[in-house]
N, C-alpha and C positions, 0 to 999 in steps of 0.2 A: 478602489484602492484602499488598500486597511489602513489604519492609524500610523499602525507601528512602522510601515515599510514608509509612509510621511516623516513621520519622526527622523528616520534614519538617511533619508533625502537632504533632509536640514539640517542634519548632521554633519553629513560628508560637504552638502555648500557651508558651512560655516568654517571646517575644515580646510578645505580649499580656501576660503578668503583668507584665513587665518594665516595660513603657506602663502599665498599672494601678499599679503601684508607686510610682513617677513623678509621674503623675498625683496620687495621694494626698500625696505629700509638698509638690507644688504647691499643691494646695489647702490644705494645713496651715501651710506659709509663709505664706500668703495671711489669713490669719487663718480659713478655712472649716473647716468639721468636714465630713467627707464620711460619710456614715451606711452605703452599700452596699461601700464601699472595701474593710473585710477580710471579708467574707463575700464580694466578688469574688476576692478573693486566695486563698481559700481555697479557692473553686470552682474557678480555676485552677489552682492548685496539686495538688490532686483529680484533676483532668482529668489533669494532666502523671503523677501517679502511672498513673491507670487505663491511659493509653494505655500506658505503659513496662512495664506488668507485662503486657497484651495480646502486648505485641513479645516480653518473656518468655515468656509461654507459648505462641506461634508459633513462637520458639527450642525449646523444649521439646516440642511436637509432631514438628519438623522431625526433632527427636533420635530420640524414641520411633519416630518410622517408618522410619529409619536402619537403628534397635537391629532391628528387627523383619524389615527387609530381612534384614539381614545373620543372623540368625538360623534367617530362610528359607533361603535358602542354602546356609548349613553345614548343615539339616539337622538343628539341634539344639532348634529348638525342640517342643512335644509338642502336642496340640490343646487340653490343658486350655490351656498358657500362651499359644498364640493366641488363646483367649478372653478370658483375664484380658487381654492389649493389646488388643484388639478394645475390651471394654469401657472400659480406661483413655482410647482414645482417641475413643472417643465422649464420653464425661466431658469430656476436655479441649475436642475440638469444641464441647458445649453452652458449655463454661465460656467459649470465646471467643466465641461469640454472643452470649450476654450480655452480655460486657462489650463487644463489639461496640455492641449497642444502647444500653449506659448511654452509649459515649463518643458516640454521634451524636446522642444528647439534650443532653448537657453539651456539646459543640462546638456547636449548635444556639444555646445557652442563651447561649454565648461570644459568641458575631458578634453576636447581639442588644446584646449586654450594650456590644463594642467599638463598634456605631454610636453607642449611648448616650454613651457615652465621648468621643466624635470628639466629638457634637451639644455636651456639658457642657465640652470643652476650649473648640472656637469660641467658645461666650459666655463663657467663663472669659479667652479671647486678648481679645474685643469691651471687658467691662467695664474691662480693664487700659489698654487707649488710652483708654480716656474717664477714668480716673483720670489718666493720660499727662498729656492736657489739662486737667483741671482743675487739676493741680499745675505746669503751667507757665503758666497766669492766673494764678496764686494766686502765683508766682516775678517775676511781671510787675509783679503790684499790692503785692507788698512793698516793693521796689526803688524805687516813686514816692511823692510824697507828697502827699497828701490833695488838695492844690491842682493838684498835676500831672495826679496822675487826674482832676478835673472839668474842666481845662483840656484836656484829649486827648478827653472824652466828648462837650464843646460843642463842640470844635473837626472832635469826627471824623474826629482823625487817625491812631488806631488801629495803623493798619497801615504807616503808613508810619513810626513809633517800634518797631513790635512787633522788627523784625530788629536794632536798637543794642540794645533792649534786653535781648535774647537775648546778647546779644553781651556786654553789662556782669555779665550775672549767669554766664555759662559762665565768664568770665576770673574775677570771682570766686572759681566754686566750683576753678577750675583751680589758684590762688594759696594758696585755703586745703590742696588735696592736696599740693602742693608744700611747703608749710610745716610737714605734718604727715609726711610721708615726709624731710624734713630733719630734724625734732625740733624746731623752731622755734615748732611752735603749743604756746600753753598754753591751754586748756580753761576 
């Protein structure tokens, strides 16, 4: 596996954590508890280690066949010590196998995990417009009074108050920031 395509492996997990992260603190704002959050983090986290020590011990191979080149060469090394590298770098070959295989189960586990992620954000954006809405009826029906409201339900005219009345409660809330960024409001 090249460098570069490593690189860009620890890029997109770091990515991903970083979205995971995010995401957690979102839902903890929100008032949610997210139950797989750091045991996602943590797999991520995992991941980003195993692939970095993979790209080290790829650097570390690169070395040892270098050292062994150059050792041919001069001539100085003996057949015992092209054994002992023969064997070291079969070691290391097994060793990046393996961890070859654990990262394409954990990258596997990852993209599962990030569709999940994407699916629980949408309905995390979905239920937020529909609170959106019920806290701007509920900003609508403060602002009138008891008589007005049943006066606009029998009259049916709803919609065509809805936009003054948007309009008296923004100037409002506009008045009251203004007054608290002056030091003017007292509480």
């Amino acid at each position: 596996m090249k460098e570069n395509s490593i690189e860009e492996i620890i890029k997109q997990l770091e990515l991903i954590l970083k979205v995971r992260k995010e995401q957690k603190e979102i839902i903890e704002c929100a008032g949610g508890s997210c139950m797989n959050c750091d045991p996602d983090i943590k797999a991520l986290t995992e991941s980003i280690k195993i692939v970095s020590d993979y790209k080290r011990v790829l650097k570390e191979n690169e070395m040892h066949k270098r050292n062994s080149e150059i050792m041919s060469k001069e001539n100085l090394s003996t057949a015992e010590q092209l054994k002992v590298e023969i064997k070291e770098n079969f070691r290391l070959k097994n060793q990046l196998e393996n961890n070859r295989k654990e990262y394409q189960e954990t990258y596997k586990d990852v993209r599962e995990e990030l569709k999940e992620l994407k699916k629980e954000n949408e309905e995390l954006k979905n239920k937020l417009k529909e609170k959106d809405k019920i806290i701007d009826l509920m900003a609508e029906r403060a602002v009138l009074t008891e008589e007005e409201w049943k006066e606009i339900k029998e009259k049916n005219i709803y919609n065509v108050i809805q936009k003054d009345t948007h309009k008296l409660i923004k100037q409002y809330f506009e008045n009251k920031a203004k007054e608290v960024k002056n030091g003017k409001y007292i509480g």
